[in-house]
N, C-alpha and C positions, 0 to 999 in steps of 0.2 A: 648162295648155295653152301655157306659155312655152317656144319650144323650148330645145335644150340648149345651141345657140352663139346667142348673140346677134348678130344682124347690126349693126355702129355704124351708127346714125342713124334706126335703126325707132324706132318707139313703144315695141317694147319694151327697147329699147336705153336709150331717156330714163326710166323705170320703173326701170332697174337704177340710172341714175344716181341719180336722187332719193334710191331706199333707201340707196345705200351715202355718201352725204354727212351731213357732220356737223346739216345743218338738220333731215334726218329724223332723226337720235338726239334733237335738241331737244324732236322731239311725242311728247304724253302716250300713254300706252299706248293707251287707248280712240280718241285721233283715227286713229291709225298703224291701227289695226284698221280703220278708218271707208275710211279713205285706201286699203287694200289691195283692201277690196273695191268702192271705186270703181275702181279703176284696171285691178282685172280686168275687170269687166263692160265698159270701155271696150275694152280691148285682146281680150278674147274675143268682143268683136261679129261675125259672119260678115258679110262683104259679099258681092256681087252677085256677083264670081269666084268665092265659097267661101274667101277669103282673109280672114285674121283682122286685123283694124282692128290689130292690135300689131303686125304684121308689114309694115305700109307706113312707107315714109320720111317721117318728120315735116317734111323740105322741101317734100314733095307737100300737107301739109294747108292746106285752107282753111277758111276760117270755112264758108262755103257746106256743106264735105265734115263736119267737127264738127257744124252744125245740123243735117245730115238723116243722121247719127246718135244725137244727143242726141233726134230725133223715133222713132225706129226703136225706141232704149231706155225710150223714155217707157210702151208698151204693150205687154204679156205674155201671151201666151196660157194658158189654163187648161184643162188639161183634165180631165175630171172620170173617175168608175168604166166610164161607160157612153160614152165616146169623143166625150163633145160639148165642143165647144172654146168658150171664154166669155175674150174679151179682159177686159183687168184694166191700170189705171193704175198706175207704180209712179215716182209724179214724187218725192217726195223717193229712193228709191235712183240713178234720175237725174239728179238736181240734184246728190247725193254725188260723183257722177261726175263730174260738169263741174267740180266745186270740186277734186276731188283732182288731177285731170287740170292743170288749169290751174294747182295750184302747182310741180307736179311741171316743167310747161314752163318757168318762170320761177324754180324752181332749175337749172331745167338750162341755160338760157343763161348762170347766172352762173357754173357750174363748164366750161361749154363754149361758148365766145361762139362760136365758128368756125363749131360745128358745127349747134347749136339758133337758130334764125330769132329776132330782136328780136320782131318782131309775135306775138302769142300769142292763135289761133286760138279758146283757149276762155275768154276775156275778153270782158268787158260781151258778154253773150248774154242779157243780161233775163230769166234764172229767175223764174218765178213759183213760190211755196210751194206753191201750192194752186191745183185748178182750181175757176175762178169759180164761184160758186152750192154749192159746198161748205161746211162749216162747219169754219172755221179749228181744229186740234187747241189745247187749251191744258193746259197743268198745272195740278190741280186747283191750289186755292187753301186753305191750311189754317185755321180760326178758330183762336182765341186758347183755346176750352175744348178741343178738339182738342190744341193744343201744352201743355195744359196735360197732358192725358190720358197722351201719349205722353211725355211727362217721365218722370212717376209711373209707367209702365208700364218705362222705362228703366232708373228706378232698382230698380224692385224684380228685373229681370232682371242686374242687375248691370254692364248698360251707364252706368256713369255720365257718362262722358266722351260718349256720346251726346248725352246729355239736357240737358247745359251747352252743348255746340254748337247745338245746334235752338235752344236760347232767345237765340244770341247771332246768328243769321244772319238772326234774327226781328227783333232788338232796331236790326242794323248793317248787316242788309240785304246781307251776303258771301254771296258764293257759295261751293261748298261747296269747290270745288277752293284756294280760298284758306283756309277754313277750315280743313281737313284738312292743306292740305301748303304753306302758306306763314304761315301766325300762329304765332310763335313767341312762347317765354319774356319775351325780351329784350325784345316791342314790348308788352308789357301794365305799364303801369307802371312804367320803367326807373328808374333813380335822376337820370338829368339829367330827365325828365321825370315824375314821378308822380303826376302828375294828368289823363295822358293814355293812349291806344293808338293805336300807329301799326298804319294799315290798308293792306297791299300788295296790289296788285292782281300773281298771278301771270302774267298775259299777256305785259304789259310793264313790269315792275317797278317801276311810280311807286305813289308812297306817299300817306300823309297822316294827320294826329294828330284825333284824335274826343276831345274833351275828356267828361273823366269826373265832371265837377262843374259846379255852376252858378254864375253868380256870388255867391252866399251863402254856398257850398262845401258845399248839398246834394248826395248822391251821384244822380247820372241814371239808373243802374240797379245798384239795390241788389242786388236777387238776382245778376244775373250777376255783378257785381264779388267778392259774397262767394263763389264760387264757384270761381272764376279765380283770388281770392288766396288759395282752400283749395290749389287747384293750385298755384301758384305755390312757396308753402312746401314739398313735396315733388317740383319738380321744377325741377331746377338750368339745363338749357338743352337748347334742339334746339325740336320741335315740341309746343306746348302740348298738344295732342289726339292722348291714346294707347291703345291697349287696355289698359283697366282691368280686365275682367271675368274673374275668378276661375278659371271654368272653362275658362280657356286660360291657364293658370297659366304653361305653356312658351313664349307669347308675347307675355306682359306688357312692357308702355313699349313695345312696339313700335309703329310709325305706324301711323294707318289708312292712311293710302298708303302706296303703295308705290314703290320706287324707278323706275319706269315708270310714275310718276301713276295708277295702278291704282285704284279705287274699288268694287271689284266685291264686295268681301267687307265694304263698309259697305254697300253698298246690298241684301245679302243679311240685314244685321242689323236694319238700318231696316227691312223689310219684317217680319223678327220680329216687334218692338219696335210697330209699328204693328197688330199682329194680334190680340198680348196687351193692347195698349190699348184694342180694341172700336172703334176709330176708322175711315173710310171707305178700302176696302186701297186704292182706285188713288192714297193719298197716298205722295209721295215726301220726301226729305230737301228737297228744293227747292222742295215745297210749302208750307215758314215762312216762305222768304224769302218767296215771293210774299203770305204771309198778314200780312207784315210792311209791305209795299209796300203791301196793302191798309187794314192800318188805318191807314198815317199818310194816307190819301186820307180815308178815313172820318173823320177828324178834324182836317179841314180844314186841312191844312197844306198855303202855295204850290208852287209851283213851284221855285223855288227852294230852298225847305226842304228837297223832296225831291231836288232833282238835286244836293243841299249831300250828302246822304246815303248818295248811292249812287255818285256820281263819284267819281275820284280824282287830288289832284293830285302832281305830282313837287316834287323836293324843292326848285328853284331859282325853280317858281311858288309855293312856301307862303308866303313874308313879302308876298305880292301881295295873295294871298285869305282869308289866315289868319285873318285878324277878321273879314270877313262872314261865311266859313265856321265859326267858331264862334259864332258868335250864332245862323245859324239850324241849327245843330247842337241846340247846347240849345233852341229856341225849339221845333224841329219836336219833342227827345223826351218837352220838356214837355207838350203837344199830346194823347201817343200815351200816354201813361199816365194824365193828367184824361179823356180817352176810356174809357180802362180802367175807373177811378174809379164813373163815371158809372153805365155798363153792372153794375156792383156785381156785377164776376165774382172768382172766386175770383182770390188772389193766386198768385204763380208760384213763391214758393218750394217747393221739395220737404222734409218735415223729415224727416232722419236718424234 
């Protein structure tokens, strides 16, 4: 519904800007998706003339005129076989909208100060996730015989390079976009450090070293290190985690991402991998971490153990925090494996 000449200074004028600047090449394939179809459904709103909210001059917008559209998109009508109309909420598609919309204005004043307003109309609007009295959605939470399940199910599918990541996003608490497309060769063991991994956060590219030994020079997680330095020995440099599985013989070492942050064709294997393991389908890859975040709760590590765990710092704060953060590094993996211990659950190695 974009017309063919763009008028400068419409809605959909800031829209073209956004996409064609280099901060949109920046975003991952799935948010760019996320981001299109917020910014249609803003710019394809009909207003009150029968004119399309893309088609007005963004000098005209007010916060006022953004709310009682952002009110307008919040509810859908439905109509059913037999012509009865049944309103329908759709506040997260929504809330996508105000978010895409609002970076879209704030790239666009920095590639067109002249012409895009400083003030930005769809800032602090107070989104609420959810309407009151609803029950919050969450991501299942995976157990530790669950992750044990969909290992063994990985490896006998010939996912192995799966089934090493699930036990390591469990173990380090990453998310999977890091997992997949920012842990490299180089940060597992390097030769100036081998006794550590450096953990990147891909957002904003600050790091941090997770020590791999205690001070005894016990290993903190034997299965995954043995596993990682199997990979390691066969694979020279790039991204640690590649397609291994055989019957894609023609696309072997290649990423699971893709060069557009893409994840669509792990998470079509995960859902395999999760089927042939008999384990509960609505789990995702990103149900370890969270089952990972839940046992170190379950076994009573602070606050600090855990935000030692999951945070991350850049590289000019490490000689600041580098000691307490490895102390309750090992304190909190100590923790989460006597938990294991306790519970007398099957161990996590897979054997070959």
């Amino acid at each position: 519904m974009v017309p063919a000449t763009l008028v400068p200074g419409t809605f959909d004028w800031l829209v073209s800007v956004f996409k064609g600047h280099q901060k949109w090449k920046e975003i991952d394939h799935k948010t760019q998706r996320l981001y299109e179809r917020g910014l249609a459904l803003f710019a394809n709103h009909k207003l009150k003339d029968d004119s399309r909210a893309g088609s007005k001059q963004i000098s005209d917008f007010t916060k006022a005129f953004v709310d009682a559209v952002y009110v307008k998109l919040l509810v859908v009508d439905d109509v059913d076989a037999d012509g009865n109309i049944t309103k329908r909420e759709r506040r997260r598609s929504a809330n996508a909208a105000m978010t895409a919309c609002r970076r879209a204005w704030f790239v666009g004043h920095r590639a067109h100060e002249a012409k895009v307003p400083l003030i930005n109309p769809f800032s602090r609007m107070g989104l609420k996730t959810r309407t009151p009295g609803r029950p919050l959605h969450e991501t299942p939470t995976a157990t530790w015989q669950e992750l044990i399940a969909f290992r063994m199910a990985a490896r006998k599918l010939g996912y192995n390079s799966v089934g090493t990541a699930a036990l390591l996003t469990w173990e380090w608490l990453q998310r999977q976009e890091h997992v997949f497309g920012a842990f490299e060769v180089s940060h597992y063991r390097p030769k100036e450090r081998p006794n550590s991994v450096k953990i990147v956060h891909p957002k904003n590219g600050e790091e941090a070293w997770w020590p791999l030994f205690d001070e005894t020079g016990e290993p903190l997680f034997p299965e995954l290190m043995a596993e990682l330095d199997a990979i390691k020995e066969t694979t020279v440099s790039g991204l640690i985690f590649r397609r291994d599985h055989k019957h894609r013989r023609s696309l072997t070492s290649l990423p699971w991402i893709t060069g557009r942050k893409d994840l669509r064709y792990l998470r079509s294997v995960v859902k395999k991998i999760v089927a042939a393991a008999g384990i509960r389908t609505e789990l995702s890859f990103t149900s370890f971490r969270h089952g990972g975040f839940t046992e170190g709760a379950d076994s009573d590590l602070t606050d600090a153990e855990l935000r030692a765990a999951a945070r991350h710092r850049s590289t000019r704060q490490l000689p600041t925090y580098a000691k307490r953060t490895r102390k309750q590094l090992i304190s909190g993996s100590k923790k989460r494996r006597e938990e294991r211990e306790k519970a007398a659950l099957v161990p996590s190695r897979i054997d070959t």
